[in-house]
PALUM-425344 format. One line per field, with one value per atom (N, C-alpha, C, O): atom name; x, y, z. Coordinates in Angstrom, 1 decimal. Layout:
<pts>
name	c(CA,...)
x	c(X,...)
y	c(Y,...)
z	c(Z,...)
</pts>
This chain:
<pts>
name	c(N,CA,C,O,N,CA,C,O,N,CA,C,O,N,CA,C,O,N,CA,C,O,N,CA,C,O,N,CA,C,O,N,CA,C,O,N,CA,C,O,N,CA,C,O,N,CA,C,O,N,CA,C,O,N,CA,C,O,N,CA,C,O,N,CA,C,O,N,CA,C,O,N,CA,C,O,N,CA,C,O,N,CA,C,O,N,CA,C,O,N,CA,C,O,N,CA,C,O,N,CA,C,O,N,CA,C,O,N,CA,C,O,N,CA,C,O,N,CA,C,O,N,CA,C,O,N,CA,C,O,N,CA,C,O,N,CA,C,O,N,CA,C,O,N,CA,C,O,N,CA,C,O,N,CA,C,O,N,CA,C,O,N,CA,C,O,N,CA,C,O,N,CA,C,O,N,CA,C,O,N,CA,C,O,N,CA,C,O,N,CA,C,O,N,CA,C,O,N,CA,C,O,N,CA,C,O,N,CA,C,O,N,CA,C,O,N,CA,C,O,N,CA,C,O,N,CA,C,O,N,CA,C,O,N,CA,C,O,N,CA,C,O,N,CA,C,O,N,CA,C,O,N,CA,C,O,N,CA,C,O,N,CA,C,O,N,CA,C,O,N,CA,C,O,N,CA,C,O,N,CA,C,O,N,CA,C,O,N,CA,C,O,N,CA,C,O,N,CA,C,O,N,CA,C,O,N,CA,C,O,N,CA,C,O,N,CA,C,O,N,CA,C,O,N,CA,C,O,N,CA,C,O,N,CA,C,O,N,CA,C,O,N,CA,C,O,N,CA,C,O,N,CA,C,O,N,CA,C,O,N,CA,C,O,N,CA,C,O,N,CA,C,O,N,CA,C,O,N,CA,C,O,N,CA,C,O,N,CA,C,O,N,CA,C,O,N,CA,C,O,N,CA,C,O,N,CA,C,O,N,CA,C,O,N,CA,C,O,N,CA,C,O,N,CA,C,O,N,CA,C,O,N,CA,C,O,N,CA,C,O,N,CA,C,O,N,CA,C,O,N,CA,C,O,N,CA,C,O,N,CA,C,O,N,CA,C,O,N,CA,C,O,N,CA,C,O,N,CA,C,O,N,CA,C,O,N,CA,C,O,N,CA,C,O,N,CA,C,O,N,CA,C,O,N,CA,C,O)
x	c(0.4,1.8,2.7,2.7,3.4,4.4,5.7,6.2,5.7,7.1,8.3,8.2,9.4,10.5,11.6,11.9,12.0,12.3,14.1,14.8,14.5,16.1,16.9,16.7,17.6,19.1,19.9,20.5,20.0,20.4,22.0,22.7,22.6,23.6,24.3,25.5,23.4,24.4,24.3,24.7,23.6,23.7,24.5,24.7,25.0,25.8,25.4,24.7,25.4,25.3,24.9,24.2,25.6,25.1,24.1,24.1,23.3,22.1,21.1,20.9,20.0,18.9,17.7,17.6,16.8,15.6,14.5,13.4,14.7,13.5,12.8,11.5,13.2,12.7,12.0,11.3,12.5,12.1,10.9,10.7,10.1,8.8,8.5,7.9,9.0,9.2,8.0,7.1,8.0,7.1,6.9,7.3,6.3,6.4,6.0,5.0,6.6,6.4,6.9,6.8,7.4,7.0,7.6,7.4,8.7,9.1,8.8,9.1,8.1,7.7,6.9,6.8,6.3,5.5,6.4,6.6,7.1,8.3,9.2,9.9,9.6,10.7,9.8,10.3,8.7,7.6,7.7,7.7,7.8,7.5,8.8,8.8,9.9,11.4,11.6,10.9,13.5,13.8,15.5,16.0,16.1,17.5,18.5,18.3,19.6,20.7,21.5,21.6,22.0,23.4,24.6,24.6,25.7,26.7,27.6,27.8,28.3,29.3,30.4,30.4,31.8,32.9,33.8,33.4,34.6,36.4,36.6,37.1,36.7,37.1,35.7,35.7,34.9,33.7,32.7,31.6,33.3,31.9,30.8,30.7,29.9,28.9,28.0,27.0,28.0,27.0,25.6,25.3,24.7,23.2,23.2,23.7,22.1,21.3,20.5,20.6,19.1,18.3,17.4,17.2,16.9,16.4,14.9,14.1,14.4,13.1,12.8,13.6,11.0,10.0,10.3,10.4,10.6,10.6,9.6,8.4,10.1,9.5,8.6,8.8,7.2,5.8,5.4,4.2,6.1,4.8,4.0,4.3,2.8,1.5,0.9,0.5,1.0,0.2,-0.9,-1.3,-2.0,-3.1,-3.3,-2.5,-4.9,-4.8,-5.5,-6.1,-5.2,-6.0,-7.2,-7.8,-7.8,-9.4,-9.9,-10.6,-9.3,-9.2,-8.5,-8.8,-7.2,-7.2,-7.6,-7.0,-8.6,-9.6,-10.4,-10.7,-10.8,-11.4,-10.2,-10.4,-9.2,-8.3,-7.1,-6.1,-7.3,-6.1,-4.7,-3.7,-5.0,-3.7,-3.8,-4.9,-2.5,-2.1,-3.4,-3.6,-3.8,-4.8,-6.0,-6.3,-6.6,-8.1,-7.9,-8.7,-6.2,-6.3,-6.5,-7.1,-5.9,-5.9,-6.9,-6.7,-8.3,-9.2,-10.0,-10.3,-10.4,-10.9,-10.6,-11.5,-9.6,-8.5,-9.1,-9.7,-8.5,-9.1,-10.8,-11.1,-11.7,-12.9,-13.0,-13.6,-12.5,-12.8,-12.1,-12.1,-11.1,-10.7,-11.6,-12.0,-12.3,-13.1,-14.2,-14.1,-15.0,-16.0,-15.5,-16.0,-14.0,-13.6,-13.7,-14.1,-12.9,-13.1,-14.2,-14.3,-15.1,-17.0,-17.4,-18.3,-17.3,-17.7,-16.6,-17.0,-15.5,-14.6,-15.2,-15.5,-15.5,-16.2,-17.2,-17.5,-18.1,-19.7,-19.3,-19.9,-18.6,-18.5,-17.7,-17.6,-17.2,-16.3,-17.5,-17.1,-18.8,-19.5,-20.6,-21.4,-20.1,-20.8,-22.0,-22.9,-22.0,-23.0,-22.6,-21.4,-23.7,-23.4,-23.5,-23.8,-23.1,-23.4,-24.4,-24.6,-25.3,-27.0,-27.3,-27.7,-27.3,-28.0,-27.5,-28.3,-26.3,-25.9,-26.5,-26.9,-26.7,-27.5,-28.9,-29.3,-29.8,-30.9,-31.1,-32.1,-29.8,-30.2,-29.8,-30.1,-29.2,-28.5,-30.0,-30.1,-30.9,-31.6,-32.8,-33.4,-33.1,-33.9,-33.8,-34.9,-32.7,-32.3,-32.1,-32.0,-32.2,-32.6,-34.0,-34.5,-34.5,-36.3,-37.2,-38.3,-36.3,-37.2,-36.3,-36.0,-35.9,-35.4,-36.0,-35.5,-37.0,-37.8,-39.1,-39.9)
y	c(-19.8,-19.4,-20.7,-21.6,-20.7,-21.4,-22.2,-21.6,-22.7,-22.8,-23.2,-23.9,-22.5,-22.1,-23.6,-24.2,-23.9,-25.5,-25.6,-25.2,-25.9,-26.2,-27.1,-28.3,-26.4,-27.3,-27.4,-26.5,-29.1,-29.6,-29.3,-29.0,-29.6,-29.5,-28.0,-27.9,-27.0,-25.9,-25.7,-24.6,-26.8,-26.5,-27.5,-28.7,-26.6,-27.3,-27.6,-26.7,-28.7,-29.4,-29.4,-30.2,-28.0,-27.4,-26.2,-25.3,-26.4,-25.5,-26.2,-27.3,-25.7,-27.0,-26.0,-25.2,-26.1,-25.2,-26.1,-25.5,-27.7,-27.8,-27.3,-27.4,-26.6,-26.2,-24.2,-23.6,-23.9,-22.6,-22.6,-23.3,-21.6,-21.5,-20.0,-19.3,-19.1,-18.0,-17.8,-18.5,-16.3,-15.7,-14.6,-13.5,-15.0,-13.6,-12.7,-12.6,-11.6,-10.0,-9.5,-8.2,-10.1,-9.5,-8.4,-7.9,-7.6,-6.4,-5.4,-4.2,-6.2,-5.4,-4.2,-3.3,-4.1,-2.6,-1.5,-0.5,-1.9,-1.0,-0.8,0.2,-1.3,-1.1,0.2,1.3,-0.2,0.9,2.1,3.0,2.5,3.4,4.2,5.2,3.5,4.1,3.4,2.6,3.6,2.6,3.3,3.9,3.2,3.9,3.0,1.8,3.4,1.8,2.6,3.8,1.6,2.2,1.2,0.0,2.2,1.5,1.6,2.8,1.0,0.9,0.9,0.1,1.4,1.6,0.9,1.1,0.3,-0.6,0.8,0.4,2.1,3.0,3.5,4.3,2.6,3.2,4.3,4.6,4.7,5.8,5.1,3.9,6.1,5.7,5.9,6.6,5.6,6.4,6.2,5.1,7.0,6.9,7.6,8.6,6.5,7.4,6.4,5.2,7.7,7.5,7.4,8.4,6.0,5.7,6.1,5.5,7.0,7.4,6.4,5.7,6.4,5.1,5.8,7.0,5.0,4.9,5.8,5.5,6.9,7.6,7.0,6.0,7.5,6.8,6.3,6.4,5.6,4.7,5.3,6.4,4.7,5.4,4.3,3.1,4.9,4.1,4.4,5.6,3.0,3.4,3.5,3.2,4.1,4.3,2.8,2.0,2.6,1.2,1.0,0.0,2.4,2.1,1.4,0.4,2.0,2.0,0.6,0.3,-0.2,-1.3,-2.5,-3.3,-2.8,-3.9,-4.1,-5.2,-2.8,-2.6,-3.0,-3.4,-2.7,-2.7,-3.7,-3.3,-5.1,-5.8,-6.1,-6.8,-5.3,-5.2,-4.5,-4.1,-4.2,-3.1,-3.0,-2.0,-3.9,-4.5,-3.4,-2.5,-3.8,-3.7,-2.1,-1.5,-1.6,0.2,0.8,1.8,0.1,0.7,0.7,1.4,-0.3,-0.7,0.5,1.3,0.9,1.4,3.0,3.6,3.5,4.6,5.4,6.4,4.3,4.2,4.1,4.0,4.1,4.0,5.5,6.3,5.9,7.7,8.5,9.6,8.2,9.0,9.4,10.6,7.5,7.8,9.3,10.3,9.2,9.7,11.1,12.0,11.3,12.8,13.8,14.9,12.3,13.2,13.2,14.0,12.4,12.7,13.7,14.2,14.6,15.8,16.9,17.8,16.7,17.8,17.8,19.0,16.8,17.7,17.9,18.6,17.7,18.4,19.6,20.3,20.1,21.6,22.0,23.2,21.5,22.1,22.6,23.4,22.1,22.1,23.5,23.9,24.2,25.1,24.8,25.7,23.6,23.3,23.8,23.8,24.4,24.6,23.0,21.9,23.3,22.6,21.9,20.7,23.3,23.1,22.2,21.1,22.7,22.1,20.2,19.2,20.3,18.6,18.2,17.1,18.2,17.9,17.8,16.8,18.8,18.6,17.5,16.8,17.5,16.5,14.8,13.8,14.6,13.3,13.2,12.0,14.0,13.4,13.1,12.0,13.9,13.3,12.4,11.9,11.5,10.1,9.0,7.8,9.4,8.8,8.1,7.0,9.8,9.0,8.6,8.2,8.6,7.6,6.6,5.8,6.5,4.7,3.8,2.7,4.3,4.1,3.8,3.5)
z	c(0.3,0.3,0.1,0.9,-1.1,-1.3,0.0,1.0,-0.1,1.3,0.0,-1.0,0.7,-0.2,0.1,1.2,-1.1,-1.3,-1.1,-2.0,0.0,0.9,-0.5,-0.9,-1.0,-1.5,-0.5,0.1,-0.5,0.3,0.3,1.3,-1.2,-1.1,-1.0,-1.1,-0.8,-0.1,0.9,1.4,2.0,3.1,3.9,3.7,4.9,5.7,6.7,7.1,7.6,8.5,9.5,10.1,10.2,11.2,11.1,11.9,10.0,9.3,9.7,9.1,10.9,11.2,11.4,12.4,10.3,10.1,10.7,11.1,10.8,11.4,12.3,12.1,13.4,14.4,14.3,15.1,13.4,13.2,12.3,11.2,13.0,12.4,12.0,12.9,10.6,10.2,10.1,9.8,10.4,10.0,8.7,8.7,7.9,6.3,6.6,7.3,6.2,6.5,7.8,7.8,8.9,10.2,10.4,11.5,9.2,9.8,8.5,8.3,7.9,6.4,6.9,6.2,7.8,8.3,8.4,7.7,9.5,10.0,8.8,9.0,8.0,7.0,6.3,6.2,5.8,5.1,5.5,4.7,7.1,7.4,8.0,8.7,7.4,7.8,8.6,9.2,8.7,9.8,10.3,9.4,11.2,11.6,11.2,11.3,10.7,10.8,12.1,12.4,12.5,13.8,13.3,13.4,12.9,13.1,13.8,14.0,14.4,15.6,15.2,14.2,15.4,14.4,15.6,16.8,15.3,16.3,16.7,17.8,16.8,17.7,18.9,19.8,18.5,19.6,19.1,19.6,18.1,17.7,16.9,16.6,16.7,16.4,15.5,15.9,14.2,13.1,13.2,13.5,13.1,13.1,11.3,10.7,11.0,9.4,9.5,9.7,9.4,9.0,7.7,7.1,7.3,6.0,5.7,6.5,4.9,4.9,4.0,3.4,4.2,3.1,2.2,2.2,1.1,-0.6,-1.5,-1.4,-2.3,-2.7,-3.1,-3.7,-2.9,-3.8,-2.7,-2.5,-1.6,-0.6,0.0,0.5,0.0,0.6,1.6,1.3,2.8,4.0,4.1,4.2,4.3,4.7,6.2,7.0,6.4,7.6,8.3,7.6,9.7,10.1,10.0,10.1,9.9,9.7,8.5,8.5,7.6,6.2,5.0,3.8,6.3,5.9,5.7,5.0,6.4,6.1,4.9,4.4,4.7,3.3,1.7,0.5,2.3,0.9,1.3,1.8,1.0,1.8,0.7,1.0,-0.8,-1.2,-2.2,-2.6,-2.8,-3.8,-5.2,-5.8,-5.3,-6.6,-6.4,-7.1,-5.0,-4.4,-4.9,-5.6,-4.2,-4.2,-5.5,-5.9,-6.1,-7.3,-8.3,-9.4,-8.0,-8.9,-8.4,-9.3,-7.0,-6.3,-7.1,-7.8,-6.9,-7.2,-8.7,-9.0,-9.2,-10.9,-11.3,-12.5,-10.3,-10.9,-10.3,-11.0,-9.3,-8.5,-9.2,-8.7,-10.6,-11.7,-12.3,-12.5,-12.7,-13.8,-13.6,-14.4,-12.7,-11.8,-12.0,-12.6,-11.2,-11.2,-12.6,-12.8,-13.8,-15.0,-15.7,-16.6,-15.4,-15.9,-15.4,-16.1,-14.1,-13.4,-14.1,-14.7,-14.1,-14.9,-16.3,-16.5,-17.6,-18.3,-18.2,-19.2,-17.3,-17.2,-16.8,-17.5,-16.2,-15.6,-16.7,-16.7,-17.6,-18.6,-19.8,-20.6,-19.9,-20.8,-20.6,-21.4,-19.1,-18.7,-17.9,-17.8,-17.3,-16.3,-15.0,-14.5,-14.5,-13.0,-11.9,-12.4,-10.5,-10.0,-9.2,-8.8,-9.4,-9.2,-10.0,-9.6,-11.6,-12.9,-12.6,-12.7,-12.2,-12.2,-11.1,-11.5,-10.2,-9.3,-9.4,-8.8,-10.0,-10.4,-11.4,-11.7,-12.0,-13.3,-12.6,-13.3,-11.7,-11.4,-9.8,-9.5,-9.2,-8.7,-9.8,-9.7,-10.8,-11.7,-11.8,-11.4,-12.3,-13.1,-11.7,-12.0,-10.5,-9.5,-9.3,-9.2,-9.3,-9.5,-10.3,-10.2,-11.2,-12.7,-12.7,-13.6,-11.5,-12.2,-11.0,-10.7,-10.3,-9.0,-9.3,-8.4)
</pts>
């Protein structure tokens, strides 16, 4: 991880980062998974809206994230169980049953033994 490089000259004087030690990402979960704004108005009331996750995000489950620790891993993964899906879609498209493929995929098991 890069550490992000201070111009000096836009900062002002009473700006003192030495002592803070940030953390990356630390609310990036919770933003993913929605989050409320409240605003408070000079007359005392009070707006609540709520922000849903970004159309398309997909959370994994915790079991499941150790195996895939970023966007790359999912998608390599993703994209080979296409492949797979559309090799079985045209075998069944060719009029094979699903006995016949099965018979024929432990065949090519035991001749390669």
């Amino acid at each position: 991880m890069k550490k992000a490089k201070i111009n000096d000259d836009d900062m002002l004087p009473e700006y003192d980062f030495s002592g803070v030690k940030g953390v990356r990402g630390k609310y990036y979960k919770r933003l993913q998974e929605g989050y409320t704004i409240k605003i408070h108005k000079a007359d005392g009331s009070t707006i609540v809206k709520e922000v849903p996750p970004r159309a398309g995000t997909i959370t994994l489950e915790p079991d499941v994230r150790p195996y895939f620790p970023d966007s790359e891993s999912v998608n390599r993964t993703l994209r080979s169980l296409i492949t797979l899906i559309s090799n079985r879609t045209k075998s069944a498209a060719k009029g094979k049953s699903k006995r016949e493929l099965l018979a024929k995929a432990r065949t090519k098991r035991t001749q390669r033994f």
